[in-house]
N, C-alpha and C positions, 0 to 999 in steps of 0.2 A: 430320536433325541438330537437335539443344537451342539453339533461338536465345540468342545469346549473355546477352539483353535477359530469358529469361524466367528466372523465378525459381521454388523450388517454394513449395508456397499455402501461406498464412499467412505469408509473410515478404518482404520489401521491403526496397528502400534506402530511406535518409534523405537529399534534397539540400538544398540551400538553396532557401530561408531555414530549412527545416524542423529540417534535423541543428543548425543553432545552438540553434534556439528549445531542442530536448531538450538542448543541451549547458545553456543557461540555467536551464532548470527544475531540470535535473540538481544544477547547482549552489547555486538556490537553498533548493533541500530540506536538501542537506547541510550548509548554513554554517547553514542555521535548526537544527538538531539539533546541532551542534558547538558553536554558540553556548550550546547548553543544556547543555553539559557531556557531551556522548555521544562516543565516540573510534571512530575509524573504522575497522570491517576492510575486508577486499577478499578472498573467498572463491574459490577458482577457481570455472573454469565446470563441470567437470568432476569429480566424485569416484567411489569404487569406491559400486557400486550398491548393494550390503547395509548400506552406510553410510548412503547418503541414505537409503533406508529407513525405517532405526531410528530415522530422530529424529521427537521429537515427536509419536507415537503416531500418526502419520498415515498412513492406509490411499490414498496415489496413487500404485501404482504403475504404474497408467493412464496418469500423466500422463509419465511418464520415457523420452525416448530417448535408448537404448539404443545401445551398441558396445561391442567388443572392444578393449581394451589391447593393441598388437601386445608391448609389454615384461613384463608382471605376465602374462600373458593370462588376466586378469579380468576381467568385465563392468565399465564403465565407466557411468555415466549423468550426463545432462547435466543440469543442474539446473532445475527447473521453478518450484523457489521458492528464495529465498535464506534465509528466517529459519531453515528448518532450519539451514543451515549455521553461522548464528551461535550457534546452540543449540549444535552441536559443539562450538564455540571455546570460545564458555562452558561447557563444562562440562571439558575437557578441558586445552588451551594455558592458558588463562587461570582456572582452577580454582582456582589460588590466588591471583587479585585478591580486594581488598576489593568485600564485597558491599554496597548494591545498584552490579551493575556494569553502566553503559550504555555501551551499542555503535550504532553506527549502519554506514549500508550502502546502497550505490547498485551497480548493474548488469545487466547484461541477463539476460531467465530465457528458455527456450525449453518450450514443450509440445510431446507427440506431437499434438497437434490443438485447434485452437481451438473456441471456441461461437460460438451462434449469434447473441449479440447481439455476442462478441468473436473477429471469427475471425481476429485476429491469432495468428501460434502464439510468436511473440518480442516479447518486452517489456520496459522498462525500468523493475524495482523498484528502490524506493528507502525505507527507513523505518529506525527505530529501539528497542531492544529495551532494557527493565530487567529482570535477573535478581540473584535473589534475594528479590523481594519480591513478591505478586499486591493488594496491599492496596489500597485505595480511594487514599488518596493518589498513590500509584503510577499507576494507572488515570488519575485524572485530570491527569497531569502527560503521561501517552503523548496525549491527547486534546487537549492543551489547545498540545502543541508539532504534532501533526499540522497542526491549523487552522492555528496558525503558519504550518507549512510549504507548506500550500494557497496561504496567502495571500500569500505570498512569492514562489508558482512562480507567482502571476496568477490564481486561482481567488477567484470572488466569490459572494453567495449560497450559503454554503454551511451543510450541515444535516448531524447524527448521528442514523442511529438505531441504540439501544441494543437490543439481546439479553440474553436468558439460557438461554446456549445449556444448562445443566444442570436445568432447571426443571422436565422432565416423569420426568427421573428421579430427579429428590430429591422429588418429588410422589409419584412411583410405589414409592419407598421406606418413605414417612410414613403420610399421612393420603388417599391415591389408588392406592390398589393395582390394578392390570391385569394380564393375564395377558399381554400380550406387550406390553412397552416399546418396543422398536424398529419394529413395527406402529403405535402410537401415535403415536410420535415423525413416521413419514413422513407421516399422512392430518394430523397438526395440519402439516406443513411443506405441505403443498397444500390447506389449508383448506380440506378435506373433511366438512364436519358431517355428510352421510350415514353417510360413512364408518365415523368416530368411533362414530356411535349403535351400526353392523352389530357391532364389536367389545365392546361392553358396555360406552365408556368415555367416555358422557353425560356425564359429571363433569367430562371437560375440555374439554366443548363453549366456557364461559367465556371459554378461556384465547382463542379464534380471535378473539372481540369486544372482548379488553382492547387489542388492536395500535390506538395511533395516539398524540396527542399525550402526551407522556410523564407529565404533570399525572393527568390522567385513568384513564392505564392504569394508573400504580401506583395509583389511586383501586380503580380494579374486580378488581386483584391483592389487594389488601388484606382487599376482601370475599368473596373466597372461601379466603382465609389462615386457615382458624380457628383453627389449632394455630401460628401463629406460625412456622410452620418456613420462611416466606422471608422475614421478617421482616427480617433482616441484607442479603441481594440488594438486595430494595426502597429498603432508607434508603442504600446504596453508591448505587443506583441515581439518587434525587432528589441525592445531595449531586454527583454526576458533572453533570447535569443542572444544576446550580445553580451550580453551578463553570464551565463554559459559559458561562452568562446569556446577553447578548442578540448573543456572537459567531455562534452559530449556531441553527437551527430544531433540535427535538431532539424523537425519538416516541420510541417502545415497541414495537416488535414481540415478543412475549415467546417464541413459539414459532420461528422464523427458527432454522434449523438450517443452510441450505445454504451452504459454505465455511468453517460454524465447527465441524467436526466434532471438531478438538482442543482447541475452547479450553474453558474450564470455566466459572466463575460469571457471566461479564460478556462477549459481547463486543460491537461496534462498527462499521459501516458508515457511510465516509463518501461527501459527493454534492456536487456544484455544480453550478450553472446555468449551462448553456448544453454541460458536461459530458457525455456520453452515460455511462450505467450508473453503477455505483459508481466513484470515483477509487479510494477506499482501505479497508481493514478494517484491524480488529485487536482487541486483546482478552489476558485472559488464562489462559494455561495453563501446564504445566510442560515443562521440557526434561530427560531422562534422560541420570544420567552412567555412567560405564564400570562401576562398582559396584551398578547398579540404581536409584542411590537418586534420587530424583526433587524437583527444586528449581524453586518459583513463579517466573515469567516475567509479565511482560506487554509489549506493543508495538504498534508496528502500521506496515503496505507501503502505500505508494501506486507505482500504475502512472502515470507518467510519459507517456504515450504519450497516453491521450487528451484530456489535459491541451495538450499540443499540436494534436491534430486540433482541435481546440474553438477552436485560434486567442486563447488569453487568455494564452496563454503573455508574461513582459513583452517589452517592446522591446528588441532588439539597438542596440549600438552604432550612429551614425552614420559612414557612409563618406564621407571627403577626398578627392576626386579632388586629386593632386600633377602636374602639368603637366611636361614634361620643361623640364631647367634649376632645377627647383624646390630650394631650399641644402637639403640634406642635415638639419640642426639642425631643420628645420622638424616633420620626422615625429617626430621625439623630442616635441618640445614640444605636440603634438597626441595623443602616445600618451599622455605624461604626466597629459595631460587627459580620457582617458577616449575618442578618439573612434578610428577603425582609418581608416589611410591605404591609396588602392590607388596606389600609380607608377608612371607612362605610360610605356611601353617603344618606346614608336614615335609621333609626329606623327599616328600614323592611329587610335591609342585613341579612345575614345568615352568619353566618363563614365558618361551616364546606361545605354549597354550594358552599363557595369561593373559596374552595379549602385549606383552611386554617390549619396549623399544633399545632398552639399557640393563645392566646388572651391575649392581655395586660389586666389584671384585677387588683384590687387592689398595681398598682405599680409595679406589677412584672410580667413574663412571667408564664402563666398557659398553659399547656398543653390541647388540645382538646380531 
């Protein structure tokens, strides 16, 4: 028999103190984007699978599990990321908002299997989406409320690096012709310069050395720019970068393809210390509506989760131990103020077993 206790892999409870900390971060992300004017949906967990899909040109259907609708008896799947689903909303339900229209969004996503630095297979995203417009301003206003929202849920040290996830194919179009693009695309995504040379496509050995402080790389982007054709990328690029200033550390990786396989000119990874991997992406691309026709986006998710394991998440409330006898008005007057009461049900409660921070004792708050 399935011990009651075990779970299958990649997913777990949350207890305390933990399930609060994510309810806190939870909430600090959201009130930082609402504050910014972003309105919130709430997407089921669940949609028909041809749907999740189709959005947003993105080729995971790896990541989707799978079930049967016992009522539609349709394949159902459960959602592995949420932005798809606001790209639905927007283009659809909400198709005749005023554009640019910001949405925001927090809850759990599930994969058919985690990796190997993240083998959680459920997690809790949370970000914010502008549709309507991919333009620099835009861009930097998705970057500039993330950080916020980093810094809000308790993350410190924190750093962007920037991509161009479309870079070796607007090269390979111009002034860098290759006979196989997506060959290319993979040896510069595992900075392969053998590799590169085996294919005939020395030319963008450059682009593996431009990755690092963002100053710099657009510097050695620049010099191998001779026809100007990234010319527009690069100045979005420094003015993102410059818009930032000294909130966060900010490089270049320019070849970085892996997770931004929809996005288009620009995207985005962010990190903080003490953090394991990335907390968050994003970037921008386009969302398709029922008619074909395809409208600029930008955004970006952060995972919530190990923002918690990292322990930066902020401080919960202080707990009141209330003694039995204690007047009833008292718990009011203490919630009012911001701190959670636990009330002794028996002469034999414990405080500090309760978990408790404080004890109502003679009128006032004592410390345990």
């Amino acid at each position: 028999m399935t011990s009651p206790s075990l779970l299958p892999e990649g997913l777990r409870d949350r207890l305390p103190p933990e399930a609060e900390a994510l309810g806190r971060v939870r909430g600090a992300v959201l009130t930082t984007t609402e504050l910014n004017g972003y309105a919130r949906v709430e997407p089921p967990l669940a949609e028909f699978e041809t749907t999740l899909l189709g959005r947003l040109k993105s080729s995971r259907g790896t990541d989707l599990l799978r079930v049967i609708d016992p009522i539609s008896q349709r394949t159902l799947a459960l959602r592995p990321d949420i932005t798809a689903q606001v790209g639905r909303i927007a283009a659809t339900r909400l198709a005749h908002r005023a554009r640019p229209l910001r949405l925001c969004y927090a809850g759990q996503v599930l994969k058919v299997r985690g990796t190997q630095l993240r083998p959680e297979r459920e997690m809790c995203q949370a970000g914010a989406e502008i549709v309507g417009t991919d333009a620099v301003p835009a861009v930097i206003e998705a970057v500039r409320v993330a950080l916020d929202a980093l810094a809000a849920a308790g993350a410190t040290g924190l750093s962007v690096d920037l991509t161009l996830p479309d870079l070796v194919a607007t090269l390979a179009a111009g002034p860098m012709p290759v006979a196989d693009v997506d060959a290319v695309i993979h040896e510069l995504d595992g900075k392969d310069a053998g590799a590169l040379a085996a294919l005939g496509a020395t030319a963008y050995l450059p682009l593996i050395e431009a990755a690092g402080p963002v100053d710099a790389a657009i510097e050695r982007l620049s010099a191998i720019d001779s026809g100007g054709i990234l010319a527009s990328r690069l100045a979005g690029a420094r003015a993102i970068a410059d818009a930032i200033g000294g909130r966060a550390t900010v490089t270049l990786d320019p070849t970085e393809r892996h997770g931004f396989e929809y996005q288009s000119w620009i995207g985005f990874s962010l990190f903080a210390d003490g953090v394991r991997g990335e907390v968050g992406r994003g970037g921008a691309y386009s969302i398709v509506h029922p008619d074909g026709r395809e409208e600029p986006a930008v955004g970006f998710s952060i995972y919530l989760d190990p923002i918690v394991d990292a322990g930066v998440a902020p401080h919960g409330r202080d707990r009141v131990f209330l003694p039995l006898g204690t007047e009833g008005q008292v718990a009011g007057t203490l919630h009012a103020q911001g701190h959670a009461t636990v009330a002794a049900l028996s002469d034999a409660d414990d405080a500090a077993a309760l978990g408790c921070t404080h004890i109502w004792a003679g009128g006032a708050l004592q410390p345990l």
